[in-house]
Each structure stands twice: as structure tokens, then as C-alpha cells.
C-alpha positions in Angstrom: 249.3 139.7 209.1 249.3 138.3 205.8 252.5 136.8 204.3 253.9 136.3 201.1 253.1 132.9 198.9 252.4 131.6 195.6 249.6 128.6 195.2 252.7 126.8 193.3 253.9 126.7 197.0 250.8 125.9 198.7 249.9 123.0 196.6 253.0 121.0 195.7 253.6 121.5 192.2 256.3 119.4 190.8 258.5 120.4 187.7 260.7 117.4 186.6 263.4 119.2 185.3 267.1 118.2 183.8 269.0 117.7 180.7 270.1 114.3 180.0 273.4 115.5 178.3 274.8 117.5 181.1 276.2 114.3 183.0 277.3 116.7 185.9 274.0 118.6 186.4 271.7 115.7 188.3 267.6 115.6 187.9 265.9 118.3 189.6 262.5 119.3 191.6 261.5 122.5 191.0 258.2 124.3 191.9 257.5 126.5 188.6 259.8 127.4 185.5 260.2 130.7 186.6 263.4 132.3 185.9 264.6 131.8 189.3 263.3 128.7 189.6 266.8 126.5 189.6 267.7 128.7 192.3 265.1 127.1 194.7 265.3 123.5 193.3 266.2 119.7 195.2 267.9 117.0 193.5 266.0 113.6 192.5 267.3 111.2 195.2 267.2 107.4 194.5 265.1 107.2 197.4 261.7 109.5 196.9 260.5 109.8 200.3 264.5 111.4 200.6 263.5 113.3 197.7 260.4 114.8 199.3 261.9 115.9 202.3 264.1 118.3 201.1 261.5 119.4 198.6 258.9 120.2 201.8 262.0 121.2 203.6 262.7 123.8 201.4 259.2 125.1 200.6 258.8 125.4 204.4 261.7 127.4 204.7 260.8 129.8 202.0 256.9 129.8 203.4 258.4 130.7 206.9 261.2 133.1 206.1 258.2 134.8 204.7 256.1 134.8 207.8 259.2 136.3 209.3 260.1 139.0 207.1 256.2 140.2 207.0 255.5 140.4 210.9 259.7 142.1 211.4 259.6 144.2 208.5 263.1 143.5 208.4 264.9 142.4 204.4 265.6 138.8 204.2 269.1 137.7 203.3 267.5 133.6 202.9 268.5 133.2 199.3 265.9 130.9 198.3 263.3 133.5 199.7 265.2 136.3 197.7 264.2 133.9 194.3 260.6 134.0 195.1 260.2 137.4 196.4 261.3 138.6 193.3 258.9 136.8 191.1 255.3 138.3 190.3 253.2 135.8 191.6 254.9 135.7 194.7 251.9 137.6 196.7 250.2 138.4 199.7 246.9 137.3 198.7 247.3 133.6 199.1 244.0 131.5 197.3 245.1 127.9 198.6 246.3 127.3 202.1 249.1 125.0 202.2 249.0 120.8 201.8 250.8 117.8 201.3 249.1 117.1 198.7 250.5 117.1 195.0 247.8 119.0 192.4 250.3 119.5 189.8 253.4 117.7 187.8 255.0 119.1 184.7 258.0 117.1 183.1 260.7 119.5 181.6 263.6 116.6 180.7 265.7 117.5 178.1 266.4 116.8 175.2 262.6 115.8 174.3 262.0 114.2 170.9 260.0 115.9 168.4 259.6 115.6 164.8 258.8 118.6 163.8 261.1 121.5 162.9 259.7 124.3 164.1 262.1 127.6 163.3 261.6 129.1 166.9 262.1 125.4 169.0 264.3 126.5 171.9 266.0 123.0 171.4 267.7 123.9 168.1 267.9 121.6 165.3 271.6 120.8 165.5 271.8 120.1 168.8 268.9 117.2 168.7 269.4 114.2 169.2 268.0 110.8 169.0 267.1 108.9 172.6 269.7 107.5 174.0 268.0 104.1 175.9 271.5 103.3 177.7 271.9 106.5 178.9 268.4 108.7 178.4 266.3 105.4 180.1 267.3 105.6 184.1 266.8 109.3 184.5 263.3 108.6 183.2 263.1 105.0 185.6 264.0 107.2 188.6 261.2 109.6 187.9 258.7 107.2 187.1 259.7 105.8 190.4 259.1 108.8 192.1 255.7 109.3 190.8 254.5 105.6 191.7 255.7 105.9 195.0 254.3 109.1 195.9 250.9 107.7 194.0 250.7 105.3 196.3 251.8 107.2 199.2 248.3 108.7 198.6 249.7 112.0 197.9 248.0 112.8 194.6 245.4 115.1 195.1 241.6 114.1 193.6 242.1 116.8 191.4 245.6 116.7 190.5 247.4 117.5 186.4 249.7 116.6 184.4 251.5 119.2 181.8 252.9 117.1 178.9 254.4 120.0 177.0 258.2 118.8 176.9 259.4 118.2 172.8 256.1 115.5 171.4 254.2 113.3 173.3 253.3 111.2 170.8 256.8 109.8 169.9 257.6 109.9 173.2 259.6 106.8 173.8 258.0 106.5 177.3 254.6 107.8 176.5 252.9 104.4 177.1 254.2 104.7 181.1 253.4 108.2 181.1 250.2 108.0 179.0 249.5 105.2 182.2 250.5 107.5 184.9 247.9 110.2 183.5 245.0 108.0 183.2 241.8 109.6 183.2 243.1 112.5 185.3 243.5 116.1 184.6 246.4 117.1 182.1 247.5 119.9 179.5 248.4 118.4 176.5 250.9 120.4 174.0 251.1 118.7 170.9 252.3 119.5 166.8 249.0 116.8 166.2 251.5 115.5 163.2 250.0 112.3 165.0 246.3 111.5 165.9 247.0 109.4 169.3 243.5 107.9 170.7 245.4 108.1 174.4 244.7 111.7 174.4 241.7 111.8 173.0 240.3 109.3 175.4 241.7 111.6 178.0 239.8 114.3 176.4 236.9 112.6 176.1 236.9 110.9 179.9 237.9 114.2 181.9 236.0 117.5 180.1 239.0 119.6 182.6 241.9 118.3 180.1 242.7 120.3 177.4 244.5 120.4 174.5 246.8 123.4 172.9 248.2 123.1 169.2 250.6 126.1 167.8 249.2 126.1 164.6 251.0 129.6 163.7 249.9 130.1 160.2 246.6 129.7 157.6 248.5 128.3 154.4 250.7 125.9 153.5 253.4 127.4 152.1 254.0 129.1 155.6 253.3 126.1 157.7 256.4 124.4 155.5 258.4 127.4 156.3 257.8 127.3 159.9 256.9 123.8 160.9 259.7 122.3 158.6 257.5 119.7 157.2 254.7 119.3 154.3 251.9 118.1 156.4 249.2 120.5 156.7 246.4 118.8 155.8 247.2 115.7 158.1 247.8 117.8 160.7 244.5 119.4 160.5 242.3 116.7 159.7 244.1 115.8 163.4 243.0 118.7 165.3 239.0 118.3 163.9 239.3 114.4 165.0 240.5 115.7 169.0 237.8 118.7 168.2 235.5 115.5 167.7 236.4 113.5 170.6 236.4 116.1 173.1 234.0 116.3 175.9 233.6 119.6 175.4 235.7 121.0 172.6 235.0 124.7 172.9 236.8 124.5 176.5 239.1 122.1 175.5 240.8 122.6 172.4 243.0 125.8 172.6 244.6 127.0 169.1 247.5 129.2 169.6 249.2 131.7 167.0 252.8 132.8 167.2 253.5 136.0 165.7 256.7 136.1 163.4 257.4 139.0 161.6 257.9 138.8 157.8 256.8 135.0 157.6 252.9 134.8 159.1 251.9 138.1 160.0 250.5 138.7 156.5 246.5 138.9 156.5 246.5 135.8 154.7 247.5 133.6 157.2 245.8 135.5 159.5 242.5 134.8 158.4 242.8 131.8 156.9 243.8 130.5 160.1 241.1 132.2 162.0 238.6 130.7 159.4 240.1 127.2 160.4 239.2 128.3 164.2 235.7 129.1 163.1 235.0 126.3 160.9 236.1 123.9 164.1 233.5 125.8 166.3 235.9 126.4 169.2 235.9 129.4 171.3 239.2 130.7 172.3 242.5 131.3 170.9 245.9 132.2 172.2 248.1 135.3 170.8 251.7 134.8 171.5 255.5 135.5 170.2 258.6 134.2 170.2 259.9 134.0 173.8 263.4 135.2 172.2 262.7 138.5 170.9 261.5 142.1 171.7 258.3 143.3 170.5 257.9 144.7 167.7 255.4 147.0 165.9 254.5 144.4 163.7 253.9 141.6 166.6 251.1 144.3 167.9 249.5 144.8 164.3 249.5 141.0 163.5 247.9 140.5 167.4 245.4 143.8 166.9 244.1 141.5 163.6 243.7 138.1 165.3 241.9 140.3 168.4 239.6 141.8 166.3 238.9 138.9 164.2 238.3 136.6 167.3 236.0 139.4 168.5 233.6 139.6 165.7 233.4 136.0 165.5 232.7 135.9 169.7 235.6 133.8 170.2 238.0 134.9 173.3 241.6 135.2 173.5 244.3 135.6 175.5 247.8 136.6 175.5 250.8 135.5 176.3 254.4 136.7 176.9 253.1 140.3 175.7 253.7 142.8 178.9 250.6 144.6 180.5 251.2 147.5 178.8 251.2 146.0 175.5 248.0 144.1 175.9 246.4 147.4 177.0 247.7 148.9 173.7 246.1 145.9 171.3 242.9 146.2 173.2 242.4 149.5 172.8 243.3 149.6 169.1 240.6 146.3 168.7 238.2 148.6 170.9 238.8 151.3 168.0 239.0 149.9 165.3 235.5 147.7 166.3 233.4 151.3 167.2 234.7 152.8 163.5 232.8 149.8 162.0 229.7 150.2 164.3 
């Protein structure tokens, strides 16, 4: 009888998690950044292989408290099983049996440098702070020993990523070790692009599976100032074309993302001027999105029913993210409309 998983589960995904100002909150393993996620975590041990077996120990007890309540039928008390069972990915169809193998590692460390100033950073402006090497440096060491030591432990999978999406990359002050640990494998880059950094486009260029997103969120000037924090537009996008350029395959690879704020880019403006930025790059997908912190609004859906329609007419996909179901189905059908009224 089939049981409930997740793939995150099945094929070790590892989310580096803490926040180096909390002293009494120690480095974490988590296996997604789902709500509940702290709720099923391990803490970073000095010694990794010490590490690991409480992180298998506790996927294995998930995995089998699942077995359990699937052939009984009886409601699981297992607390760590509760977390998962409530989360949507949490199924019964299972793609990926499970390994011991790691496919995926995602560093979420706080607080992540960045030099941007973007108005909806969840790590607000005055709580930043420069990096601390006395006190930022050995939480970073002990992961770093962590990763070597399961690296050579031949644990990576052949096929494994990296998600560097935590503040900047690029003024990262351990980029070089991490930029090193990466290599020519598989990775998700999120970068501002205020910097052109040859590390990831050699990684773009070497492995065609890496990709690359950038929030551009606006088509003018004026608007990226308001929202970014800093006058650098033109930099910034003479960036993105140079990754565009040294991409292996930049239409699967380069992913522009536009997040909808009411009253400050949702104009028709920045709309399409930023979709004629996408078009003049010849990519072939772009991501609608919103701040994580607020409800939806009628004007996120009409600013998300433009960039849609646009996309569509210039046979560029899209996706969305952190709209429900329902509200995707609602800007679809509008696009759908709108697109058989001009036929």
C-alpha cells in the first residue's frame, strides 16, 4: 500500500539554516523551508558523520511512521510526522525511491550580505549588518566542513545542486570556498547582477542545467531606484545580457522574475518596458510573483493578467509563484479572454 513521502525526503536535500545573531539558536539541517520545517530539523554537530545520523535518523523515522499510519489507518501522534503530513507535497505518489545520496544543498544562513536595498527584503534594512569574521567565520568553517566531508564520503550524487539564493553571492565573503564547492555542478543562482561575476557564468556556460534568476521587478529607472534602493539600472542590465551571453543555453537558463507591487511597478510602463527588455534578451520564460508578506490584491491579478498576456503574444512562458490555485486559474482565464477578443 502506498505511503506518504516527499522527494525532499527520498533524496537528501540539505537546507543550511541559522542566524548568526541568535547565539542560543545553534546551525540547523533541515530538509525544505517549508513552514514547518524547523519543526523537523538536527543541529550541525562538530563532527558530520554525528551530524548525518540524526539527520537519516530522523528522515527514517518520519518515512516509517508513515508506512505505519498508511497500512493501520490509525492518526499518528509522532510529531515530526504531524509537520510533514500537513505540508502539500507530502504525498502518496512518491517519484524517487529513497538514497543516501545527497542531490540537493541550499544555504539559508542569516544575516546574508547584500548590497542592494530592495523595499520588500525580508532582512530589513536596519537590522543589517556587516560580517562579523570573529564571530560570523566558524559557523561558516563548520559547514564547509560538513560539505567536504560528506564530498568525500562519496555521498554527492552525479547530479547533485546547489541553491545560492541566501542575501548576494557576489559579495559573499566566502563565495570563493563556496564558488569552489560548486564547481561545474548543478546550481540555482539568485542574484541583483549589480555585479558581473565570471564564476557564474563559467558555471553557466560549463553545466547548460544551472540557471540563473534575477528579480528585475520594474521597466524604468525611476522605479528600479525606488525599489532596488540604488541608481544602477543600466549596469545592472548590461549584466544580465553579458550571463544571457555566456550561457549554454540562455533561453533555459536565464529566468527574469517580476514582483508585483501595487502603486509602485504595476503601471503599464514598467510592465512593458520590462517585458521588451525580456524580448530584446531572447529568453523564453518569465516568473510572476508578489510579495510573500501581503494578501492579494486586485491589482496584483491585473498587473499578473498584463505580464501573462504579454509573455503570451511574444511565445514566452511563465509561471507563477506564491499566487494560490485559484488565483492562477483566475489570471489564465482572463489572458485566455482577453487573447480570443483580439483574434
Amino acid at each position: 500500500m502506498a505511503y506518504k513521502s516527499c522527494n525532499n525526503l527520498n533524496l537528501n536535500y540539505m537546507l543550511f539554516r541559522g542566524n548568526l545573531d541568535k547565539t542560543d539558536r545553534p546551525l540547523t539541517l533541515v530538509f525544505c523551508c517549508a513552514d514547518a520545517a524547523s519543526k523537523i530539523s538536527v543541529d550541525l554537530h562538530e563532527d558530520p558523520d554525528e551530524t548525518l545520523r540524526h539527520y537519516n535518523a530522523r528522515k527514517h523515522e518520519i518515512i516509517e511512521e508513515s508506512k505505519k499510519v498508511s497500512k493501520s489507518g490509525v492518526p499518528s501522534a509522532n510529531p515530526y510526522y504531524t509537520a510533514c503530513n500537513g505540508c502539500e507535497f507530502f504525498k502518496d505518489s512518491i517519484k524517487e525511491v529513497e538514497t543516501d545520496k545527497i542531490h540537493n544543498i541550499i544555504f539559508g544562513i542569516n544575516p546574508s550580505p547584500c548590497q542592494a536595498k530592495c523595499i520588500y527584503c525580508g532582512q530589513r534594512l536596519e537590522e543589517r549588518r556587516v560580517y562579523n569574521k570573529e564571530t560570523d567565520a566558524p559557523a561558516w568553517e563548520l559547514i564547509f566542513k560538513h560539505l567536504q566531508h560528506y564530498k568525500e564520503k562519496g555521498l554527492f550524487a552525479k547530479n547533485i545542486r546547489f541553491e545560492l539564493g541566501s542575501g548576494e553571492i557576489t559579495v559573499h565573503p566566502h563565495r570563493l570556498q563556496l564558488y569552489d564547492i560548486v564547481s561545474e555542478n548543478q546550481a540555482g543562482w539568485l542574484s541583483n547582477c549589480f555585479i558581473y561575476d565570471e564564476n557564474i557564468a563559467n558555471n553557466l556556460h560549463a553545466n547548460e542545467t544551472s540557471n540563473l534568476v534575477f528579480s528585475m521587478d520594474c521597466g524604468l529607472d525611476v522605479t528600479w531606484m525606488q525599489i532596488k534602493g540604488v541608481d544602477n539600472f543600466t549596469l545592472v542590465k548590461n549584466n544580465v545580457a553579458k550571463y544571457v551571453q555566456a550561457a549554454a543555453k540562455p533561453r533555459l537558463q536565464i529566468m527574469m522574475k517580476y514582483i508585483i507591487l501595487p502603486g509602485i511597478n504595476d503601471d503599464i510602463d514598467n510592465l512593458t518596458m520590462f517585458m521588451s527588455f525580456v524580448k530584446s534578451l531572447d529568453l523564453d520564460i518569465i516568473a510572476i510573483t508578489k510579495d510573500r508578506t501581503v494578501q492579494t490584491a486586485p491589482e496584483h491579478i491585473r498587473a499578473a493578467v498584463i505580464l501573462a498576456t504579454l509573455a503570451w503574444q511574444n511565445k514566452m512562458a511563465f509561471s507563477f509563484q506564491l499566487f494560490t490555485n485559484d488565483e492562477i486559474h483566475q489570471i489564465k482565464q482572463v489572458v485566455q479572454n482577453a487573447l480570443k477578443n483580439t483574434r
